[in-house]
C-alpha positions as CSV (number, residue, x, y, z in Angstrom):
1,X,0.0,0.0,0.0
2,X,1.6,3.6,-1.0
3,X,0.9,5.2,2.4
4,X,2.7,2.1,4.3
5,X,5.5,2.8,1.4
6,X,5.0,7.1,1.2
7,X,4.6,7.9,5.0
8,X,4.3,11.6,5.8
9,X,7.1,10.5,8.4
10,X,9.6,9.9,5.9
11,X,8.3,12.4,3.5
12,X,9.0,15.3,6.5
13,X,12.2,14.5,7.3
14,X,13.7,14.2,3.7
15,X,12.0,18.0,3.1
16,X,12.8,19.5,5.9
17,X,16.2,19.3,6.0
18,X,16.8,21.2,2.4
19,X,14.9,24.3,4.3
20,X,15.9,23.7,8.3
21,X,19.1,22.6,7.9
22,X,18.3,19.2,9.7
23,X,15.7,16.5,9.1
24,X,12.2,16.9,11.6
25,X,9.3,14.3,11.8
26,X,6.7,17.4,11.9
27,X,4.0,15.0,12.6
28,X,5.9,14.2,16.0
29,X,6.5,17.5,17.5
30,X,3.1,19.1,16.3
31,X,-0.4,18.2,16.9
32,X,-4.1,19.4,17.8
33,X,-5.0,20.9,20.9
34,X,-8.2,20.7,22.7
35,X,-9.6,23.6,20.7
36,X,-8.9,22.2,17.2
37,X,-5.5,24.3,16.4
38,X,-2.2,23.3,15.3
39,X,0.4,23.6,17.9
40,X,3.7,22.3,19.7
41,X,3.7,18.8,21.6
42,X,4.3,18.4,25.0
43,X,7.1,16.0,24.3
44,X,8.6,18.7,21.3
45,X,12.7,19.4,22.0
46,X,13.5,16.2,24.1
47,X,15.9,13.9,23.1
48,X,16.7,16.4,19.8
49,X,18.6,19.9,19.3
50,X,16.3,22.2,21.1
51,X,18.6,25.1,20.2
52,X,18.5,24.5,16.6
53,X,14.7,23.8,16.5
54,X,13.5,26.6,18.8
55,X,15.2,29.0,16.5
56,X,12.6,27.8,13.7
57,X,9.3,27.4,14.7
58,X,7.4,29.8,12.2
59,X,9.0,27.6,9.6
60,X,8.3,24.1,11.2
61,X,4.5,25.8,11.6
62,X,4.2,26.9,7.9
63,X,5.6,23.9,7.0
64,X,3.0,21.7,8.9
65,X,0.5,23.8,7.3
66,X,1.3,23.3,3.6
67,X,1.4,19.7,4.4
68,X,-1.1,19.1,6.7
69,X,-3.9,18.0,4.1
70,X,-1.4,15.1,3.8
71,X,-0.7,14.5,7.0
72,X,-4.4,14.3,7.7
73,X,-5.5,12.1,4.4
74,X,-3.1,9.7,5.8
75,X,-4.5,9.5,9.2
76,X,-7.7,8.6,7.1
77,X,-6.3,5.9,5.4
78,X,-4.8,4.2,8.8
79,X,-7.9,4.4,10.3
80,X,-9.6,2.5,7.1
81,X,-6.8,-0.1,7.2
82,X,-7.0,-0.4,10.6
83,X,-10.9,-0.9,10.5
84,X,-10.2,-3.5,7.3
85,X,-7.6,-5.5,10.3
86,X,-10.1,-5.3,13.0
87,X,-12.9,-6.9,10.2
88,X,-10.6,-9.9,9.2
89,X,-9.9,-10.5,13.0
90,X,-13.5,-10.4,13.8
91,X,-14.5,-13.2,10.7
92,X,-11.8,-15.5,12.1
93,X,-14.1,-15.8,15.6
94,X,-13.7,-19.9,16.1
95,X,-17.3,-21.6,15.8
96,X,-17.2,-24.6,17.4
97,X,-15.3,-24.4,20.5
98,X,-15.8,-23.3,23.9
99,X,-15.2,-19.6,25.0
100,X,-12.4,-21.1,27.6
101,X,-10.4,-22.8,24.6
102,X,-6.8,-22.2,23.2
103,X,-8.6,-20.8,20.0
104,X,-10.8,-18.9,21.6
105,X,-8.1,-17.4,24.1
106,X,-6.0,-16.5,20.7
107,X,-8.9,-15.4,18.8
108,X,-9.7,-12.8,21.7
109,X,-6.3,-11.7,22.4
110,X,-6.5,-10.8,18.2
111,X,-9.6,-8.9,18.6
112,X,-8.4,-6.9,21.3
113,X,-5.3,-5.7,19.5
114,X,-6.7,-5.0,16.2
115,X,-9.5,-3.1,18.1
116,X,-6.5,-1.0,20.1
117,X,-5.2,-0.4,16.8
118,X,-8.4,1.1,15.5
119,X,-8.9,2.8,18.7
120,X,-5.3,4.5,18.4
121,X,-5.5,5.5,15.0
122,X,-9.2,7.0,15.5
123,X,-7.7,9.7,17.7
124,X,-6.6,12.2,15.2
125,X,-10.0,12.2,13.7
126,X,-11.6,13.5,16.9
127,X,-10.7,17.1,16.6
128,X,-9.3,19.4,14.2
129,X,-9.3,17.0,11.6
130,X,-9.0,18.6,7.4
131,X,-10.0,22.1,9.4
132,X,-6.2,23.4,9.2
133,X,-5.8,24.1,5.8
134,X,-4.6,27.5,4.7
135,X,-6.5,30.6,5.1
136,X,-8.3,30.6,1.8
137,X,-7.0,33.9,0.3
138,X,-7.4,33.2,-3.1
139,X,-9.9,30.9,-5.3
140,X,-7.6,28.3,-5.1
141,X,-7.4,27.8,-1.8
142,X,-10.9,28.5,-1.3
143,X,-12.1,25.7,-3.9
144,X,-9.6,23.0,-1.5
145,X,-11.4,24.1,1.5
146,X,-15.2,23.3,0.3
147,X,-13.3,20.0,-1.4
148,X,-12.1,19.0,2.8
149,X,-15.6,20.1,3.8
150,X,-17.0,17.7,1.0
151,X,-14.6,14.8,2.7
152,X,-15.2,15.3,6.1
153,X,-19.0,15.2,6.0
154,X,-18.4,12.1,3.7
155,X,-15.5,10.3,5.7
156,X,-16.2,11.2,9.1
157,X,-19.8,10.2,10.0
158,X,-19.1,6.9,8.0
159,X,-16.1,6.1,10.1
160,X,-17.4,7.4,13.6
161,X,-20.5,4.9,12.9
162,X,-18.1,1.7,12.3
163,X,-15.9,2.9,15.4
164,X,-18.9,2.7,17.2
165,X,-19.6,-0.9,15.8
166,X,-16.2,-2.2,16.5
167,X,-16.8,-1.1,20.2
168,X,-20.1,-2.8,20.3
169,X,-19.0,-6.2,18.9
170,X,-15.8,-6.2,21.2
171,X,-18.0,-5.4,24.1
172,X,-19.9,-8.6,23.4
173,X,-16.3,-10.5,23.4
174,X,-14.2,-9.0,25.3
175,X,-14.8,-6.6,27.8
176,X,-18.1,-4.4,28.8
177,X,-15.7,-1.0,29.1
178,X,-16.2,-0.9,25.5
179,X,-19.5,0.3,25.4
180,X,-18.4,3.2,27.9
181,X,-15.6,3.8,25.2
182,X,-19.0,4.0,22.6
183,X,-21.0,6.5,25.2
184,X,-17.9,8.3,25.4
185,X,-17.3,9.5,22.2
186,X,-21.1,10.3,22.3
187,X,-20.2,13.0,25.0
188,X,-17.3,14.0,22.9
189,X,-19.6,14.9,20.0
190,X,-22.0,16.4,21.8
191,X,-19.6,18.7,23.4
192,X,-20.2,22.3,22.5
193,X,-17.0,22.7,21.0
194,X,-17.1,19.8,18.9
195,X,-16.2,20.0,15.2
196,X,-18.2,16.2,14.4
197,X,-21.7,17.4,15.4
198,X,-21.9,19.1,12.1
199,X,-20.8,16.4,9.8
200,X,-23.8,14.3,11.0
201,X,-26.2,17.2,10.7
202,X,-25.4,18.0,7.7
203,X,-25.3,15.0,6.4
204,X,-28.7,13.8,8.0
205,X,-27.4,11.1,9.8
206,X,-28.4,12.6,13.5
207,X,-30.9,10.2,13.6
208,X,-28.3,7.2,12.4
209,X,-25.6,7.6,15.4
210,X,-28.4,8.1,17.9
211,X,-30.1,4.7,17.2
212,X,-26.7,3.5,17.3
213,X,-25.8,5.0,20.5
214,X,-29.8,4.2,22.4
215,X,-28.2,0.3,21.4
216,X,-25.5,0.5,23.0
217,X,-27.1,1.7,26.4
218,X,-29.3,-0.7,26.2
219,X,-26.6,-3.2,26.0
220,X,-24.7,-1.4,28.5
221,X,-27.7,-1.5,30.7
222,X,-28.4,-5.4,30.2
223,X,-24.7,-6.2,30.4
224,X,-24.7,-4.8,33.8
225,X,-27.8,-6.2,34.8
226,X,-26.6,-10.5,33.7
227,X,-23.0,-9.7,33.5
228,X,-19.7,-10.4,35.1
229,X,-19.3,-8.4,38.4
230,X,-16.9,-5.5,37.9
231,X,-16.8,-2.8,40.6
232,X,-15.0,-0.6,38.7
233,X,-16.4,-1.0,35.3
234,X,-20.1,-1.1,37.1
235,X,-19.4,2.4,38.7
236,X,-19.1,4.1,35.4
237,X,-22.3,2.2,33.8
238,X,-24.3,3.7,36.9
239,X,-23.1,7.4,36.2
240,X,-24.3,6.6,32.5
241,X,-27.3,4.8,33.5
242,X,-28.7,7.2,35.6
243,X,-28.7,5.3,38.3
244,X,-27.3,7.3,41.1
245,X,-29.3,10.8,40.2
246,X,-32.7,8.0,39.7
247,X,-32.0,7.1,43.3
248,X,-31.1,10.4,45.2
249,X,-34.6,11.7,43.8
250,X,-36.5,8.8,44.7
């Protein structure tokens, strides 16, 4: 695949050092901060030349800009290749033996790293994602920008829905803090400040995540009720569930 072969990794530090004088994984020192803007890392300057780097960052930033419709087509694609992984894993599911058997013990241990693959990969998506393009100044720009609006309400509705699927089937397998995981990213695009509500409303597919997400509470609900004790992952359900505020007012 070209994006395993053509990673924006590789691609950053063979450009960067023409113009910075040394080679710089962009993707690893920037990233998106809680209110959807581009912006230094936490971790930016350790292990590397801070004195070199510091004495750049307007170039490092205008260089993440011009390629970050790249950076962030990319993240697309890992997250669809990680969601094709999770899908083969899940068809391989062993049919005739018990759930305490070798197979099944492999088959699980499978699901629950092709899931924490999707789960890591998802994360970029979340916020900020194809909304840092440059300021559209001319037609050109402003043509690309509709074109990223046109792919996010496409892309990210579709993708958000099959997150919330490979949550709901690894519930069923593996563990029930999955379907908090589900009712989490609920809240997350709920959240006033959230750049995902819109794709779904625009798109008309409100209606579509919410059935989705009234399924998963109900499994969560029913889960809790017949399953496995777990004091820690039954404390979150009840916050969910309504249980303690149904209590206090009763």
């Amino acid at each position: 695949m070209l994006s395993t072969k053509v990673k924006f990794s590789h691609i950053s530090s063979g450009k960067t050092k023409a113009i910075l004088g040394h080679e710089v994984d962009l993707s690893s020192i920037y990233g998106v901060d809680e209110d959807g803007v581009l912006g230094r890392s936490h971790n930016y300057g350790r292990g590397g030349n801070k004195s070199t780097a510091q004495c750049q960052p307007e170039k490092e930033q205008y260089l993440l800009r011009q390629s970050n419709t790249f950076l962030n087509l990319e993240q697309l694609v890992n997250v669809l290749s990680a969601l094709e992984r999770w899908q083969a894993a899940a068809k391989e599911k062993p049919r005739d033996s018990g759930s305490g058997s070798g197979p099944w013990k492999k088959w699980r241990s499978l699901l629950k790293d092709e899931c924490h693959l999707v789960e890591q990969n998802i994360k970029p998506l979340l916020k900020g994602w194809l909304q840092n393009a440059q300021d559209a100044l001319t037609f050109e720009t402003e043509t690309e920008a509709l074109q990223l609006e046109q792919i996010r309400n496409s892309c990210l509705p579709e993708v958000l829905l099959a997150y919330v699927a490979v949550l709901n089937y690894s519930a069923h397998y593996l563990s029930r803090e999955y379907l908090l995981k589900a009712l989490e990213l609920a809240t997350a695009i709920a959240a006033k400040d959230s750049d995902l509500t819109g794709c779904f409303v625009t798109t008309g597919r409100m209606p579509e995540l919410m059935d989705v997400l009234a399924l998963t509470s109900t499994t969560m609900l029913v889960a809790e009720e017949y399953g496995r004790s777990n004091k820690k992952v039954s404390a979150k359900m009840a916050l969910w569930s309504g249980k303690d505020s149904l209590s206090t007012a009763t």
